[in-house]
C-alpha positions as CSV (number, residue, x, y, z in Angstrom):
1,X,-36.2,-57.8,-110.5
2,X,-37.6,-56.9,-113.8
3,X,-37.7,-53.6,-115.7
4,X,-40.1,-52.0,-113.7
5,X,-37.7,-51.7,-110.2
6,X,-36.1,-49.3,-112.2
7,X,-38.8,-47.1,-114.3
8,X,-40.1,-46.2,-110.4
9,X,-36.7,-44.5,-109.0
10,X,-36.0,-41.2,-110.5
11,X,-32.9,-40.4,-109.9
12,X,-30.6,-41.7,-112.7
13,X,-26.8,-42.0,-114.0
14,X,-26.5,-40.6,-117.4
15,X,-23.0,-40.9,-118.9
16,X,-21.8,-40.1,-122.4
17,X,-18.6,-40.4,-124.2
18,X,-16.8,-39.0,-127.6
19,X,-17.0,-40.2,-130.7
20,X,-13.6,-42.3,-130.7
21,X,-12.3,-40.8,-128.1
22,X,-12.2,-37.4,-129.3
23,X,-11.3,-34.6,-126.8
24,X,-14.3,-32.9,-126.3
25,X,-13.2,-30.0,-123.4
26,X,-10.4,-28.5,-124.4
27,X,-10.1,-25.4,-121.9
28,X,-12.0,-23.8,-119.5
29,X,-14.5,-22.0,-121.6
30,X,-15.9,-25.2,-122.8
31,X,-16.3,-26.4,-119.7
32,X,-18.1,-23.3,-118.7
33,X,-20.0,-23.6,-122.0
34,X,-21.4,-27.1,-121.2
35,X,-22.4,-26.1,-117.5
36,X,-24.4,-23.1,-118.8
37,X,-26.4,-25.3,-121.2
38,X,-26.7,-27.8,-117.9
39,X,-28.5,-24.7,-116.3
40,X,-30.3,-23.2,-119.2
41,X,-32.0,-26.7,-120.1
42,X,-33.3,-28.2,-116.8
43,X,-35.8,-25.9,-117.0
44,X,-38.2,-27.0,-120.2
45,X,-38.9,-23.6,-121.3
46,X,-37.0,-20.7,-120.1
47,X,-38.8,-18.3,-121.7
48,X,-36.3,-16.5,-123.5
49,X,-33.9,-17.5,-126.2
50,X,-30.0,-19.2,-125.4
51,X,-28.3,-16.4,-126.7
52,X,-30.2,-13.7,-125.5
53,X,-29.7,-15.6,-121.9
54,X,-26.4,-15.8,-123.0
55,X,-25.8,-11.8,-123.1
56,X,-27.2,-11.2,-119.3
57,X,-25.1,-11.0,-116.5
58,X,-25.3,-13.4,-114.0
59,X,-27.8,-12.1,-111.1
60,X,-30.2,-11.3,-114.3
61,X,-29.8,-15.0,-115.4
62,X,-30.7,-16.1,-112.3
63,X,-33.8,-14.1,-112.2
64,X,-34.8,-15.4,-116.2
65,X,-34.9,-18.6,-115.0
66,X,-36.6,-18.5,-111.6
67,X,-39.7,-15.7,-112.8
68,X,-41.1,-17.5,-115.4
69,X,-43.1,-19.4,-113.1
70,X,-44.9,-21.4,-115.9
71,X,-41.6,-23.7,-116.5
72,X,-41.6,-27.1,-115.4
73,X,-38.3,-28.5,-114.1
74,X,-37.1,-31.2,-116.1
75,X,-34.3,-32.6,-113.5
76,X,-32.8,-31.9,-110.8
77,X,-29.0,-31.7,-111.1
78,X,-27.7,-33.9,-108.0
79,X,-23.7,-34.3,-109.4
80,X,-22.2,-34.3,-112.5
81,X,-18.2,-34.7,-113.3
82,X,-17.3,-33.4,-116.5
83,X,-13.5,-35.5,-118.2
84,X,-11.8,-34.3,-121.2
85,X,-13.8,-36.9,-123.2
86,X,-16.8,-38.0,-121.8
87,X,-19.1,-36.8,-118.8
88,X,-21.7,-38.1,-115.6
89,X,-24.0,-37.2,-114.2
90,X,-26.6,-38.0,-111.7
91,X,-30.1,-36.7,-112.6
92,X,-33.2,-36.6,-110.9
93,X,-36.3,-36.4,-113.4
94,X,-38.7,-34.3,-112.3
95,X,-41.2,-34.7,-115.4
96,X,-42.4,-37.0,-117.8
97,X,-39.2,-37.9,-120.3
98,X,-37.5,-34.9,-118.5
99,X,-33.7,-36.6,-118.6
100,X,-34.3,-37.2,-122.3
101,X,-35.5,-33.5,-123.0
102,X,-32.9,-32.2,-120.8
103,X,-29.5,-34.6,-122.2
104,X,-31.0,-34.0,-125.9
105,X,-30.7,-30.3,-125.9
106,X,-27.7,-30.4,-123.6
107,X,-25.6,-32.1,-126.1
108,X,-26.9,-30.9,-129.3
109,X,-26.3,-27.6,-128.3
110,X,-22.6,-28.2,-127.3
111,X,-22.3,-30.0,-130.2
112,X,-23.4,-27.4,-132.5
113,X,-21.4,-25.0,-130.2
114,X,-18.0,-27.2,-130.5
115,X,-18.5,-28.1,-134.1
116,X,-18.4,-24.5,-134.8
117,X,-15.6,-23.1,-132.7
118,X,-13.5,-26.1,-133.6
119,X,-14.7,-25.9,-137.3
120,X,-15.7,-29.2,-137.6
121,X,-18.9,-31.1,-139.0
122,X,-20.6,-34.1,-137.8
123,X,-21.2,-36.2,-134.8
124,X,-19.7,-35.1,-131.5
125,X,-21.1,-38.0,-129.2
């Protein structure tokens, strides 16, 4: 079994840890925070900026995300387990380098997110 057995099954376990071991949720908010970019980003373009998606109420995110019919899904979300330092999850791609679009903007955003609540510079993961 060479490379290949896996490029052909799209469904995938992406895990990332910490840098050292560095608590990375803290509280519920982050959580929430990191689950909010999951949903934002499976889609590859929403249409509408993060933090004007951010200011909607929920039924109106919903609709953002499921009328602009143009998107392309990038994964589908099967199960993800989010730990106080690291995270899984178990993506389906949907479209060409999708996971890697999808993980990418995932984590820079939190990271830009949690380096600027936490006032902190640097790498996150």
């Amino acid at each position: 079994m060479g490379k290949d057995f896996f490029v052909d099954l799209p469904i995938y376990h992406v895990l990332n840890k910490s840098i050292a071991g560095y608590q990375i949720f803290n509280n519920e908010e982050e959580f929430c925070r990191f689950k909010e970019l999951m949903i934002y980003y499976f889609l590859d373009d929403s249409g509408v900026s993060y933090s004007k998606y951010l200011e909607q109420p929920k039924e109106i995110k919903t609709g953002i995300l499921n009328t602009n019919k143009k998107n392309q899904v990038l994964v589908n979300i099967i199960a993800y387990c989010l730990m106080p330092t690291h995270f899984h999850m178990i993506l389906e791609e949907k479209s060409e380098a999708g996971i890697s679009k999808f993980t990418n903007r995932v984590l820079s955003g939190y990271s830009h997110y949690f380096n600027n609540v936490h006032q902190r510079r640097g790498p996150l993961w």
